[in-house]
gemmi code that builds the backbone of each chain (N, CA, C; Angstrom):
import gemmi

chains = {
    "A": [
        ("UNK", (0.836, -1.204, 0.000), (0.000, 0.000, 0.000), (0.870, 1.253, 0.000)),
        ("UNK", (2.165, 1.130, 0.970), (2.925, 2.638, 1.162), (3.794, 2.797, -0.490)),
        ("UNK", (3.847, 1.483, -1.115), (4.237, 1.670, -2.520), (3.804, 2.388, -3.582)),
        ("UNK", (2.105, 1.594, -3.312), (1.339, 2.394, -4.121), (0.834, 3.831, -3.843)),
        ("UNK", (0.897, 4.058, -2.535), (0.958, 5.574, -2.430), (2.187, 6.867, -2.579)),
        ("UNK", (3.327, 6.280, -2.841), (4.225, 6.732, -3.586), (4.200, 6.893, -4.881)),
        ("UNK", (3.696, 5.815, -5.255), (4.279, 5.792, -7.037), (3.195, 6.951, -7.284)),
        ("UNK", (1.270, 7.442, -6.764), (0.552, 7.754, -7.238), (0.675, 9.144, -6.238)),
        ("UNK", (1.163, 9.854, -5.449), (1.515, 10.826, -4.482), (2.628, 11.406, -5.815)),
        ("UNK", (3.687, 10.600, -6.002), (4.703, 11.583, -6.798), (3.792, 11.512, -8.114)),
        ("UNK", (3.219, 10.751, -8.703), (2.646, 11.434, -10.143), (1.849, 12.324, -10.338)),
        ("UNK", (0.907, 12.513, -8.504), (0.410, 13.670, -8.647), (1.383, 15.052, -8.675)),
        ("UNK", (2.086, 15.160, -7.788), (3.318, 16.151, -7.392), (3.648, 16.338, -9.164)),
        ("UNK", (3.971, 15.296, -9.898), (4.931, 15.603, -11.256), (3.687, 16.870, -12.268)),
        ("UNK", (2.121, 16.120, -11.935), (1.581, 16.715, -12.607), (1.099, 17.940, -12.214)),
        ("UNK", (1.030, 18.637, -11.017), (1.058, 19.609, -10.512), (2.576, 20.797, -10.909)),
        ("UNK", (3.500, 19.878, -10.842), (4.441, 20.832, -11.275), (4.608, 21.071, -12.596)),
        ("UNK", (4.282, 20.045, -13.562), (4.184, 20.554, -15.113), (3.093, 21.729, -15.306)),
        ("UNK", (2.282, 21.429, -14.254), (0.759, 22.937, -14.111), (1.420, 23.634, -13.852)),
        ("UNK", (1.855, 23.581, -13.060), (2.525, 24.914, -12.332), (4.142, 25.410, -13.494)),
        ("UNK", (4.693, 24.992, -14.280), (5.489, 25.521, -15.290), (4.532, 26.323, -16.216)),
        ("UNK", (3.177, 25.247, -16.672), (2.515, 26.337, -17.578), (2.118, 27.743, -16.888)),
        ("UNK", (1.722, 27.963, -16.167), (0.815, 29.131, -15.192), (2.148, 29.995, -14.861)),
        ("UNK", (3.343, 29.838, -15.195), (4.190, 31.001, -15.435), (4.022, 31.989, -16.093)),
        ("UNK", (3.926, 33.149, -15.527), (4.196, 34.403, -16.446), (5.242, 34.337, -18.076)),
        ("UNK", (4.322, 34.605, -18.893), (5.008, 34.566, -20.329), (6.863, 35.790, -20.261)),
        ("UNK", (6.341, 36.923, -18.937), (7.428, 37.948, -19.226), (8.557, 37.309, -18.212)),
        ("UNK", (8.278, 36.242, -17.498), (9.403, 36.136, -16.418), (9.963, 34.523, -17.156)),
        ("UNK", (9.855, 34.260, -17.917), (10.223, 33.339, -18.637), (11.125, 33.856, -19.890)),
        ("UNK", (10.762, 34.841, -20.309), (11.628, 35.780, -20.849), (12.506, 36.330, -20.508)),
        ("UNK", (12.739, 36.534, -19.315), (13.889, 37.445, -18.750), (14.714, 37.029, -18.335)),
        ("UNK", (16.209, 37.339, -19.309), (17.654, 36.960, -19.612), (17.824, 36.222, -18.837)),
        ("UNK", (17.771, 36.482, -17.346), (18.176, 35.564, -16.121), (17.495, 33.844, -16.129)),
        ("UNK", (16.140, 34.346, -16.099), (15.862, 33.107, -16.237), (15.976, 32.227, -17.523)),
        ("UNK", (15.788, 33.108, -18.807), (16.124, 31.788, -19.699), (17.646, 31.169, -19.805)),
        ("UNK", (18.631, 32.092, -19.156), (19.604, 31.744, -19.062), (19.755, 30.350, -18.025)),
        ("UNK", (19.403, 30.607, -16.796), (18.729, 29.567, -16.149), (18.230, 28.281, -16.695)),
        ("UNK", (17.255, 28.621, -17.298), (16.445, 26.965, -17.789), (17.560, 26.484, -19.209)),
        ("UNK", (17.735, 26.982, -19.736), (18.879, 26.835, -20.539), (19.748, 25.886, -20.148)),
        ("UNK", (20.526, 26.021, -18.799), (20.984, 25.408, -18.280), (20.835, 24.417, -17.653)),
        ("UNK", (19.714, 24.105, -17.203), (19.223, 23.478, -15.996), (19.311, 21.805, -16.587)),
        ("UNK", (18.845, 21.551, -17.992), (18.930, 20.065, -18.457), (19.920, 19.709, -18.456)),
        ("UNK", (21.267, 20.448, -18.964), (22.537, 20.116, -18.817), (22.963, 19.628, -17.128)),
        ("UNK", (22.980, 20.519, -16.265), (22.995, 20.281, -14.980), (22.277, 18.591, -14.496)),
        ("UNK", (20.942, 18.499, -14.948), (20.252, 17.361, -14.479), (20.704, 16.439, -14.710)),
        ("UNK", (21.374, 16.665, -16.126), (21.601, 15.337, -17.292), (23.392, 14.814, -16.296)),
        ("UNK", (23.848, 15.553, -16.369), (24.910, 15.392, -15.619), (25.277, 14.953, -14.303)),
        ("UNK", (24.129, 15.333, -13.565), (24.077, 15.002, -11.900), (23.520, 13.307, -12.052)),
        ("UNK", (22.813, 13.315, -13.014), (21.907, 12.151, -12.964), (22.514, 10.751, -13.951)),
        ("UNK", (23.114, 11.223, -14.625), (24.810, 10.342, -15.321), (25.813, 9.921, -14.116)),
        ("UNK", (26.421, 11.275, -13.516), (27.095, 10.922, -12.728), (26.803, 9.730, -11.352)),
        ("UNK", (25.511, 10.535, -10.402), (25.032, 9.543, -9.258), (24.844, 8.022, -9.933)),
        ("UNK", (24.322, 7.834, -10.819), (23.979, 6.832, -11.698), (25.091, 5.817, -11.912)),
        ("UNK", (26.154, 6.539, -11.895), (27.523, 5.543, -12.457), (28.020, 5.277, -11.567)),
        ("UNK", (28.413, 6.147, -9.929), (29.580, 6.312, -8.846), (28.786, 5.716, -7.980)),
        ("UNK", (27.447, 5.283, -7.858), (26.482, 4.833, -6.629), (25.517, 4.310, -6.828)),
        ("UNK", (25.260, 3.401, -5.156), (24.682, 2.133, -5.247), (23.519, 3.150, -3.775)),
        ("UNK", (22.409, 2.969, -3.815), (21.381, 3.409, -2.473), (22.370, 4.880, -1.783)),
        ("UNK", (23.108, 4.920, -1.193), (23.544, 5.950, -0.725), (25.444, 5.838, -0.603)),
        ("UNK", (25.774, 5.127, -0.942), (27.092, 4.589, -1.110), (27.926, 5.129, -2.425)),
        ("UNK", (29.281, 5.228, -2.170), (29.637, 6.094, -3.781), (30.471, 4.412, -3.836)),
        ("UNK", (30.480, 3.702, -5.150), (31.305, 2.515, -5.233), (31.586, 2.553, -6.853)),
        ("UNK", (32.739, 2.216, -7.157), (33.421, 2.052, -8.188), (33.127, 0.687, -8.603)),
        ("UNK", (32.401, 0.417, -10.042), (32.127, -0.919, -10.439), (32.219, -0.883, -11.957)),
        ("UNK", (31.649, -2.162, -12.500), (31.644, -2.181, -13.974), (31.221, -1.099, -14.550)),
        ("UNK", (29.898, -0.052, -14.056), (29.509, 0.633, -14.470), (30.329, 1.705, -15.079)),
        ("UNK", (31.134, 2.140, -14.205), (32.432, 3.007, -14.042), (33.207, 3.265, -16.430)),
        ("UNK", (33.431, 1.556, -16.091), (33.912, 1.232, -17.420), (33.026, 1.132, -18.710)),
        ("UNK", (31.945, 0.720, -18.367), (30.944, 0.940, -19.336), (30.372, 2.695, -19.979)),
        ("UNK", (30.603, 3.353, -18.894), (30.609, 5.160, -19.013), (31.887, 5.318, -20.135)),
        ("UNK", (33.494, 4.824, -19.500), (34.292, 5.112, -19.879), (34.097, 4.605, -21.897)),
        ("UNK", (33.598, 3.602, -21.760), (32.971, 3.306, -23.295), (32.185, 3.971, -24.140)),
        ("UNK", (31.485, 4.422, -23.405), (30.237, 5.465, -23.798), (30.964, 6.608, -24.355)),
        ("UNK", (32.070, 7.028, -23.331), (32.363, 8.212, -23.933), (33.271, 8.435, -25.356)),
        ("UNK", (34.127, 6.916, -25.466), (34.722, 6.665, -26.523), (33.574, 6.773, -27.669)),
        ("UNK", (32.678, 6.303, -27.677), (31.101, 5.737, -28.528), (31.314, 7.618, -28.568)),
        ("UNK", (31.003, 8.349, -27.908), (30.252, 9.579, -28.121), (30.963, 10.339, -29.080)),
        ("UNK", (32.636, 10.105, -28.952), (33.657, 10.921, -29.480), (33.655, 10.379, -30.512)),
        ("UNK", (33.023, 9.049, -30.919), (33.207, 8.497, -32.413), (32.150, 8.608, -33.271)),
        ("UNK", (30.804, 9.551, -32.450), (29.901, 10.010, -33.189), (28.922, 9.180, -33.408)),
        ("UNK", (28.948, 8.057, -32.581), (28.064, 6.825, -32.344), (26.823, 7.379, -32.400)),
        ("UNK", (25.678, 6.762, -32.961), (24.302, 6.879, -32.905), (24.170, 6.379, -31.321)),
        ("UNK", (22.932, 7.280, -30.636), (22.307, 6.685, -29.328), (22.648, 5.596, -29.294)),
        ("UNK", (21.522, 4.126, -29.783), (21.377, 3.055, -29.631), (22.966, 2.044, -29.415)),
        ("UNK", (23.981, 2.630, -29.895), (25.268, 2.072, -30.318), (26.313, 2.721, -28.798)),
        ("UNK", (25.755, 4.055, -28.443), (26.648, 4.166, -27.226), (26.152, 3.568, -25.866)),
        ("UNK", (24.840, 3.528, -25.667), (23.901, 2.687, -24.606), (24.219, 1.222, -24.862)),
        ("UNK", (24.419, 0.726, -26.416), (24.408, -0.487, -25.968), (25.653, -1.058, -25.368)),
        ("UNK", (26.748, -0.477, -25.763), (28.283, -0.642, -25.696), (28.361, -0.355, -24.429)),
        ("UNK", (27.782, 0.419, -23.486), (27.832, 1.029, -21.997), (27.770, -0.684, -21.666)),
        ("UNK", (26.415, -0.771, -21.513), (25.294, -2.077, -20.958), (26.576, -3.285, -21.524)),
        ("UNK", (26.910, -3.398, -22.701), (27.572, -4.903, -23.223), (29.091, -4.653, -22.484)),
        ("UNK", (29.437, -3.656, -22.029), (31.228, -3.383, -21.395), (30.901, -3.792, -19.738)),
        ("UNK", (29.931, -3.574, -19.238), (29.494, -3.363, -18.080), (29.007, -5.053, -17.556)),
        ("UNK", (28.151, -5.614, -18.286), (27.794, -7.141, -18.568), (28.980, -8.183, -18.724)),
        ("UNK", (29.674, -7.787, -19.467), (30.903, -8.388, -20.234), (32.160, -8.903, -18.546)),
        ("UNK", (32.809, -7.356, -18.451), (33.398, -7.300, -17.296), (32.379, -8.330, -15.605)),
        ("UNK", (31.730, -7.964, -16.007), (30.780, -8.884, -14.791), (31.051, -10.170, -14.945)),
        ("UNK", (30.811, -10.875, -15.969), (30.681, -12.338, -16.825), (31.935, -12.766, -16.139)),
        ("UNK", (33.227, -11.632, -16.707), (34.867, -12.609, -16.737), (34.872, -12.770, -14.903)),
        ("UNK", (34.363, -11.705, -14.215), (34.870, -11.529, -13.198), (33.849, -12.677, -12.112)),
    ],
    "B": [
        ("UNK", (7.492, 15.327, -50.710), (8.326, 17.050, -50.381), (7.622, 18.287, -50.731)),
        ("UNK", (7.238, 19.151, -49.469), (6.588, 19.897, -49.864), (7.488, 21.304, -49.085)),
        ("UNK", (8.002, 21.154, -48.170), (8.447, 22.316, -47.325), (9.987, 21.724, -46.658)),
        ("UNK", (10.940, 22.322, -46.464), (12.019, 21.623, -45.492), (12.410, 23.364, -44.809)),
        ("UNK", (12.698, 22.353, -43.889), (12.976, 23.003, -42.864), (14.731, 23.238, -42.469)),
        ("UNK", (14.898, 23.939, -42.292), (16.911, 24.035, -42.061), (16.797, 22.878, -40.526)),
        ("UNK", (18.061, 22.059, -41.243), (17.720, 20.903, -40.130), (17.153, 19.824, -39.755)),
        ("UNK", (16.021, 19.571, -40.532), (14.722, 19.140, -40.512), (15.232, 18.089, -41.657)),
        ("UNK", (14.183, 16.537, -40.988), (14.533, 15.631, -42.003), (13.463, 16.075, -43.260)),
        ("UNK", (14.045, 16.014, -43.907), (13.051, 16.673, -45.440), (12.147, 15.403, -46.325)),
        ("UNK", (13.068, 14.373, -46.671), (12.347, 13.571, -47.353), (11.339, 11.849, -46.308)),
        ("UNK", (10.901, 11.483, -46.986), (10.112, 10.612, -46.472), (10.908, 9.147, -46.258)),
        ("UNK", (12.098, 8.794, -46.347), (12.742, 8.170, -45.936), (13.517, 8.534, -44.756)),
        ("UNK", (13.821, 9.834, -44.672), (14.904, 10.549, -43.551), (13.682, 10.451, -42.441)),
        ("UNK", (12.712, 10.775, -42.795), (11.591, 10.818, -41.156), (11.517, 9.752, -41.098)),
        ("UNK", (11.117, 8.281, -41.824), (10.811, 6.811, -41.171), (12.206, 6.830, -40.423)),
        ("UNK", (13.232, 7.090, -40.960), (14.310, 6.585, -39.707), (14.733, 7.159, -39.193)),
        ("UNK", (14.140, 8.972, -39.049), (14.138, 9.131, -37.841), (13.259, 8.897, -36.501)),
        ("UNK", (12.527, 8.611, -36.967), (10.865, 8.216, -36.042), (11.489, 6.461, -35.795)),
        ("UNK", (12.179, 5.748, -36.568), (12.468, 4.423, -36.262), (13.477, 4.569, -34.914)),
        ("UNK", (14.487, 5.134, -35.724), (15.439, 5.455, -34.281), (15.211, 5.889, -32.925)),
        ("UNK", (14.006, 6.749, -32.922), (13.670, 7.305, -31.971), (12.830, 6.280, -31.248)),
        ("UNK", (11.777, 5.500, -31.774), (10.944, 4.638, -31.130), (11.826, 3.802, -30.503)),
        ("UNK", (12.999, 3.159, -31.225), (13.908, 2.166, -30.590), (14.917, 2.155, -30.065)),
        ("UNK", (14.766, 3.464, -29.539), (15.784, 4.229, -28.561), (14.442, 4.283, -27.298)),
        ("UNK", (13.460, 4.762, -27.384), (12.416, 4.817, -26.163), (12.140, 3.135, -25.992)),
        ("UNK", (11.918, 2.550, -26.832), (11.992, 1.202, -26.694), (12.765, 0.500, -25.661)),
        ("UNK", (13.930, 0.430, -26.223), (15.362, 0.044, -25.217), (15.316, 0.950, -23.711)),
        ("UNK", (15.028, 2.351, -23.728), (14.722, 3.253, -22.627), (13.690, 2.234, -21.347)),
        ("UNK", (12.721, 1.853, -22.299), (11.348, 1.659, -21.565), (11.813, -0.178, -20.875)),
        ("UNK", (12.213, -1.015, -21.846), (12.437, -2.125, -21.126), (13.933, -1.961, -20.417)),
        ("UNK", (14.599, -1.337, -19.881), (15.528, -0.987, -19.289), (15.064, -0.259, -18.105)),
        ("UNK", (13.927, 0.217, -18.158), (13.133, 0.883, -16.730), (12.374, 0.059, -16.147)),
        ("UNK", (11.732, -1.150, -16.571), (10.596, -2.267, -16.783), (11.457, -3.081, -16.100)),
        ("UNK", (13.058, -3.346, -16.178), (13.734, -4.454, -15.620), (14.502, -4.045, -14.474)),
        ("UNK", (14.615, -2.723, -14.587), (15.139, -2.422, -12.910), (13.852, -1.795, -12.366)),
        ("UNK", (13.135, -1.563, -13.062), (12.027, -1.548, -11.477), (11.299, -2.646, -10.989)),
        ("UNK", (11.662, -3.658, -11.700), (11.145, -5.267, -10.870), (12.308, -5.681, -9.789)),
        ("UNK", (13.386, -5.027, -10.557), (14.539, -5.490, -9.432), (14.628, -4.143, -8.288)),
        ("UNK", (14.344, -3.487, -8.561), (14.135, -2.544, -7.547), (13.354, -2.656, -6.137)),
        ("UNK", (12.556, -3.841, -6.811), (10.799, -4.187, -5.896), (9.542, -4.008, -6.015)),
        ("UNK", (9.469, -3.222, -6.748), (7.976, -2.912, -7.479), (7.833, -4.159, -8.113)),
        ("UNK", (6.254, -4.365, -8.044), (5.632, -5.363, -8.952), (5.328, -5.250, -10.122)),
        ("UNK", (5.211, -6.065, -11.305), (5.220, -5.773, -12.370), (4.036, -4.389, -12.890)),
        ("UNK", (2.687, -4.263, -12.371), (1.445, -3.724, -12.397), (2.194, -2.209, -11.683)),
        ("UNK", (2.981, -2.175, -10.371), (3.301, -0.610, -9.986), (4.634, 0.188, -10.510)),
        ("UNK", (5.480, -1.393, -11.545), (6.517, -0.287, -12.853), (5.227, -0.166, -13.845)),
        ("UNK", (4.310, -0.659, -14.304), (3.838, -0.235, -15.340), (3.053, 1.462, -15.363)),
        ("UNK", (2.356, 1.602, -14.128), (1.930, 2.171, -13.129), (2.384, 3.455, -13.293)),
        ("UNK", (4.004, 3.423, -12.930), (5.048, 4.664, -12.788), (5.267, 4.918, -14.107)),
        ("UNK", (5.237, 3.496, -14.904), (5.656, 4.471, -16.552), (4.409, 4.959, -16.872)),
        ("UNK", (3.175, 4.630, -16.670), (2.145, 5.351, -17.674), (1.540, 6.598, -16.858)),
        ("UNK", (2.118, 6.814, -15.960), (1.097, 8.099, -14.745), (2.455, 9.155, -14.557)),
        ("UNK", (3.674, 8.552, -14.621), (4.787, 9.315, -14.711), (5.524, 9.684, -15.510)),
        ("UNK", (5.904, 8.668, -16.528), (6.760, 9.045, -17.547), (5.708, 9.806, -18.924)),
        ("UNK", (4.276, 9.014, -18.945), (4.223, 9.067, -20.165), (4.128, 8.949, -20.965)),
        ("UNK", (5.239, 7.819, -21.350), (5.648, 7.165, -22.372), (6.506, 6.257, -22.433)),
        ("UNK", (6.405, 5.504, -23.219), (7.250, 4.239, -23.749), (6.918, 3.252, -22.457)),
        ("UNK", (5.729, 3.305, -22.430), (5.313, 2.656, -21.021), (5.042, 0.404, -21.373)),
        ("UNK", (4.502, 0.776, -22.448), (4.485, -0.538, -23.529), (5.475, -1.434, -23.413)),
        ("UNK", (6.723, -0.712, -23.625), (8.122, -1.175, -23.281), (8.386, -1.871, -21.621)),
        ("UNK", (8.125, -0.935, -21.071), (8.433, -1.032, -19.785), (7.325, -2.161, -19.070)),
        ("UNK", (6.756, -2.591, -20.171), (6.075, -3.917, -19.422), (6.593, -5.211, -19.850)),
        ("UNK", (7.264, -5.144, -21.215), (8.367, -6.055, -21.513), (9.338, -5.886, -20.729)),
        ("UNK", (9.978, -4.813, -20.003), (11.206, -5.306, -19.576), (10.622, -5.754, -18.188)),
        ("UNK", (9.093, -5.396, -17.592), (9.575, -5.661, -16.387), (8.527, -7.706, -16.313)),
        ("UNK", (8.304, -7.891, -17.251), (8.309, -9.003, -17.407), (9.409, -9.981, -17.664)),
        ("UNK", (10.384, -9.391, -18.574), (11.793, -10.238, -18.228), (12.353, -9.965, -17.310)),
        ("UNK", (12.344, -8.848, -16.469), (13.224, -8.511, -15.248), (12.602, -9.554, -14.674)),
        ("UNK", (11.630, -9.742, -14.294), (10.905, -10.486, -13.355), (11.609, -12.236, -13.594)),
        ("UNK", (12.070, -12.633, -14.996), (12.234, -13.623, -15.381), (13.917, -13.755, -15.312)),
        ("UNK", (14.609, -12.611, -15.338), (15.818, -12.967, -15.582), (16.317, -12.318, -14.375)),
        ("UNK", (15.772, -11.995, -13.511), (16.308, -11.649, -11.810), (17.212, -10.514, -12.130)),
        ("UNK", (18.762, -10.570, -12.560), (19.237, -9.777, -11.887), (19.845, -8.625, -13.502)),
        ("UNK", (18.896, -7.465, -13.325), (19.431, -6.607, -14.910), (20.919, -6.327, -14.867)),
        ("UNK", (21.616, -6.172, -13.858), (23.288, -5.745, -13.723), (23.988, -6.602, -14.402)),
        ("UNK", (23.060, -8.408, -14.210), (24.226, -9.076, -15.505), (23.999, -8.780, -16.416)),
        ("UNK", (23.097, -8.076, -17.028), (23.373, -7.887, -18.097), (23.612, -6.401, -18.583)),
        ("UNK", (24.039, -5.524, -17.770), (24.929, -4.273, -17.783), (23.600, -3.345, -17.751)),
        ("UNK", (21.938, -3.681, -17.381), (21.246, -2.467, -17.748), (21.535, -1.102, -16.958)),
        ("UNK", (22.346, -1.331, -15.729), (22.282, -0.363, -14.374), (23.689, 0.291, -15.095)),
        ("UNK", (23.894, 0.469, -16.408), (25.006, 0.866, -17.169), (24.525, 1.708, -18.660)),
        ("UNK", (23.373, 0.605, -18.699), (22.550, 1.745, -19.788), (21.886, 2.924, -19.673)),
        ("UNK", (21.614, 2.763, -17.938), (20.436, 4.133, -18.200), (21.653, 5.563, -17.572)),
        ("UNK", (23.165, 5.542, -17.109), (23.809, 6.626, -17.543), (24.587, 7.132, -18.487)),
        ("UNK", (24.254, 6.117, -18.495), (24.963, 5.994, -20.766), (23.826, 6.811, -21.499)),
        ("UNK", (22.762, 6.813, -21.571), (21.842, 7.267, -22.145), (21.532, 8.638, -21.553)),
        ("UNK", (21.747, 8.926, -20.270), (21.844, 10.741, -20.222), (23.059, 11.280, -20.152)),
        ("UNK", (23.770, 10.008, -20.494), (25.525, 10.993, -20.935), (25.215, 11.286, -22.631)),
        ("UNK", (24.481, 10.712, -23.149), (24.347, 10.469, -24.931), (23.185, 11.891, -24.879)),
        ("UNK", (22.658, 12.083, -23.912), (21.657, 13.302, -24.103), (22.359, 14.564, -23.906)),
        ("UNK", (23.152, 14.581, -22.873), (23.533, 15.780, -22.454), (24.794, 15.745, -23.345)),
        ("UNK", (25.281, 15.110, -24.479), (26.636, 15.404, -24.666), (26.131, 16.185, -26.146)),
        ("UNK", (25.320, 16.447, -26.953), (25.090, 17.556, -27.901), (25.037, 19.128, -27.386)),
        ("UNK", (24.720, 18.775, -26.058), (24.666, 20.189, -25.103), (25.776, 20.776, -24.760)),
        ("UNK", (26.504, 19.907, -24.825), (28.008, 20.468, -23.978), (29.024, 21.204, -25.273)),
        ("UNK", (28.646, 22.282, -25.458), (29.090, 22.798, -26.604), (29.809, 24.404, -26.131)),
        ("UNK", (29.915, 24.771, -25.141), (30.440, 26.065, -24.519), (31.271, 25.521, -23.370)),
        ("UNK", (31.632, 26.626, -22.887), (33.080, 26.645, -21.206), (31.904, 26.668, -20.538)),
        ("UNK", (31.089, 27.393, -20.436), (29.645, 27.714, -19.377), (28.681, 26.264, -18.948)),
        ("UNK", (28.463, 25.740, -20.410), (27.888, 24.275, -20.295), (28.446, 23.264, -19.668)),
        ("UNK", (29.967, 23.136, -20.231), (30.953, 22.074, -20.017), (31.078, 22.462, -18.046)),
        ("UNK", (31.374, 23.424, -17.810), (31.540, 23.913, -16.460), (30.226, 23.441, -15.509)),
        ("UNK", (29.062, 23.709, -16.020), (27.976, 23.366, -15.493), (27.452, 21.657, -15.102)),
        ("UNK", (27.887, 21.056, -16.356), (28.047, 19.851, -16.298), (29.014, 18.751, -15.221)),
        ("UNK", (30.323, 19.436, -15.258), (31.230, 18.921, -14.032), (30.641, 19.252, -12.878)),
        ("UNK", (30.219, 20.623, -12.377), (30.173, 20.987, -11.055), (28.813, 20.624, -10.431)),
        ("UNK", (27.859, 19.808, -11.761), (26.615, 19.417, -11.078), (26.789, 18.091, -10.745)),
        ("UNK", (27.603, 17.543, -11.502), (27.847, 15.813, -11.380), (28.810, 15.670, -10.050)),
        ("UNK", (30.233, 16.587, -9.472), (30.630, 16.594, -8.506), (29.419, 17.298, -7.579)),
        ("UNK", (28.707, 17.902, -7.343), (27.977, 18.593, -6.650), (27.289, 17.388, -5.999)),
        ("UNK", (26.591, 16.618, -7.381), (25.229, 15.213, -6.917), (26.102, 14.455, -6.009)),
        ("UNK", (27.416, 13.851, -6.540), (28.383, 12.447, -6.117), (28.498, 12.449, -5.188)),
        ("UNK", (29.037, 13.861, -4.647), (29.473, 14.418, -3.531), (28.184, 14.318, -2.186)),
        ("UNK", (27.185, 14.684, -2.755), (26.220, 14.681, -1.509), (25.403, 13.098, -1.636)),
        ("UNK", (25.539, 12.359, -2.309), (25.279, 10.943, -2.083), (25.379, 10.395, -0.696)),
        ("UNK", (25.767, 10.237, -0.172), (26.440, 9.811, 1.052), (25.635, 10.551, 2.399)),
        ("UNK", (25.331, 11.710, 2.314), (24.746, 12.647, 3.203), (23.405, 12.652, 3.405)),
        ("UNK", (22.560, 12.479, 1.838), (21.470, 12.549, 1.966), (20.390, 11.194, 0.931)),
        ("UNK", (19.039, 10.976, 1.237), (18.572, 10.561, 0.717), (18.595, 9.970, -1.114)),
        ("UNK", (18.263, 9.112, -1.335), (18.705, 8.890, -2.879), (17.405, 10.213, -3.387)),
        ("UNK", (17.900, 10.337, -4.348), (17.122, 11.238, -5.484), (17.467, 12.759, -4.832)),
        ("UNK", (17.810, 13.126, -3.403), (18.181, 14.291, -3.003), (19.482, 14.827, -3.786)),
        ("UNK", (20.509, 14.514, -4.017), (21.078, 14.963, -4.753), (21.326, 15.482, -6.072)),
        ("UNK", (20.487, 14.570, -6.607), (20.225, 15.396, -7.965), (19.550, 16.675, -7.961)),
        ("UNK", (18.529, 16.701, -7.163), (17.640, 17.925, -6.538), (18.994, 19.127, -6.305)),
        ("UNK", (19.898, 18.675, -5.598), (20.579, 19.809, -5.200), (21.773, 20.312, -6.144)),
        ("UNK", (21.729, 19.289, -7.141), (22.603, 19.989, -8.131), (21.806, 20.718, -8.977)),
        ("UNK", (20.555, 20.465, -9.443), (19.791, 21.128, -10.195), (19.758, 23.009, -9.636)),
        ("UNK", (20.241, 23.540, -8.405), (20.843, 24.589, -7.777), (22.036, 25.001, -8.470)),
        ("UNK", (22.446, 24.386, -8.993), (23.870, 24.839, -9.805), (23.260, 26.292, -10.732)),
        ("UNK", (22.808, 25.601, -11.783), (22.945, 26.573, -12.669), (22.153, 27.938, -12.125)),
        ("UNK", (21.567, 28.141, -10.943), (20.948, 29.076, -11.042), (22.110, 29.898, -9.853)),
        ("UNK", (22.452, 29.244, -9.792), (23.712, 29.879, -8.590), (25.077, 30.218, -9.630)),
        ("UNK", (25.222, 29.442, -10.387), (26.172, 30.177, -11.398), (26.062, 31.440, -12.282)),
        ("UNK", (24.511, 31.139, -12.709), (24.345, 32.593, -13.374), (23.733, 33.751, -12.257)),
        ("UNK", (23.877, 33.619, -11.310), (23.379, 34.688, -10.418), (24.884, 35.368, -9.827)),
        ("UNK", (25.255, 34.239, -9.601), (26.770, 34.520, -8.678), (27.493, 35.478, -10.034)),
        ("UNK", (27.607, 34.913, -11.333), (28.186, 35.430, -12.780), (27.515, 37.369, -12.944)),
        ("UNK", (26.150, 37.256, -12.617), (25.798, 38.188, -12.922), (26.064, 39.407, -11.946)),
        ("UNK", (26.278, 38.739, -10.548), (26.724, 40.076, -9.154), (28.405, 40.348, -9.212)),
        ("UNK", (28.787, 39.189, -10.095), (30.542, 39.808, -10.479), (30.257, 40.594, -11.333)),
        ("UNK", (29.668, 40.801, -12.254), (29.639, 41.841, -13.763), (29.004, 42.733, -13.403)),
    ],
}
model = gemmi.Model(1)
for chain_id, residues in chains.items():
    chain = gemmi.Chain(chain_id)
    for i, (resn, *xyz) in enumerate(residues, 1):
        res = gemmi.Residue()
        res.name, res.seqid = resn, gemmi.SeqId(i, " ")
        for name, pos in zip(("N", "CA", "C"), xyz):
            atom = gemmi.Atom()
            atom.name, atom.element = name, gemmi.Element(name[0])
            atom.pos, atom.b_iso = gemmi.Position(*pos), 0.0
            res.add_atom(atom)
        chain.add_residue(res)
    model.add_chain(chain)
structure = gemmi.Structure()
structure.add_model(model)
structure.setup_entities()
């Protein structure tokens, strides 16, 4: 039950806050500061949420396959890899190293 | 062909594969969320649940994966807990195209790593998402 009142508590919260982005003022969404701001802000997320993602396990920072599978990714990215080809190479470096070990 | 757009896939082969790519990129997204949220603990019915009331989308997916999650126990052997930061390193890396971006990007990912340990899971990302508005504020009371 405390599951299901999570999963349906935060989807309300998500959809309240997508309301609450529209019901912004059109002029304060405009103004330098803030679009400079939101501009930024996906980069920031995308990054925080890559990083925690790779360095940690529940609340723990631990160095694992994952670590090396990133380090692949980024080779994939610099070689101009389509999506599907740098995700999969992450997942197959990450799997792989698990297998031998 | 009636109109193109600068940028824009123009002919009717360039959109099937871009609309292909894209579906099977949310595809792979969705059973990769479907198989760690069975291993997470959710039941198959409350990942489906979270993808269609939360995400959105590619929720279809996410009932295939969390039907094989359910079947193949553990997604780490097979590197998925590797795909899903691979896939917002593959998002955010068209972005990273300035010193301002690139800067923003390090100091939110040390910012999150860093407070792992201190606080609740998902709190940290919360508190890096503070970055950028503290950079361009702090940027703008130096100038």
């Amino acid at each position: 039950v405390t599951t299901w009142g999570a999963i349906l508590a935060t989807a309300a919260g998500c959809y309240l806050l997508k309301l609450a982005g529209l019901s912004v003022p059109q002029q304060v969404l405009e103004h330098p500061v803030m679009a400079r701001i939101s501009d930024l802000l996906p980069v920031a997320l995308l990054a925080a949420l890559a990083a925690v993602q790779t360095f940690s396990t529940g609340d723990s920072l631990v160095l694992d396959a994952r670590v090396a599978g990133m380090a692949v990714a980024v080779v994939a990215l610099l070689l101009r890899a389509p999506f599907l080809v740098v995700v999969g190479a992450a997942a197959a470096t990450a799997a792989l190293l698990r297998l031998i070990n | 062909v009636t109109e193109t757009v600068e940028g824009w896939p123009s002919t009717r082969a360039q959109v099937m594969r871009t609309a292909l790519s894209v579906g099977v990129a949310t595809g792979a997204y969705g059973v990769s969320f479907g198989a760690l949220g069975v291993a997470a603990g959710l039941s198959v019915v409350q990942t489906c649940a979270m993808s269609v009331l939360l995400f959105t989308g590619g929720s279809q997916f996410a009932l295939i994966g969390a039907l094989a999650g359910s079947v193949i126990g553990d997604p780490a052997a097979l590197g998925l807990d590797a795909a899903a930061p691979a896939a917002f390193l593959a998002l955010l890396w068209p972005r990273l195209n300035s010193r301002p971006t690139w800067l923003t990007a390090l100091t939110a990912a040390l910012v999150a790593v860093l407070a792992v340990p201190f606080v609740p899971a998902g709190v940290p990302v919360l508190i890096a998402a503070l970055v950028p508005a503290i950079a361009v504020l702090d940027r703008r009371r130096a100038a």
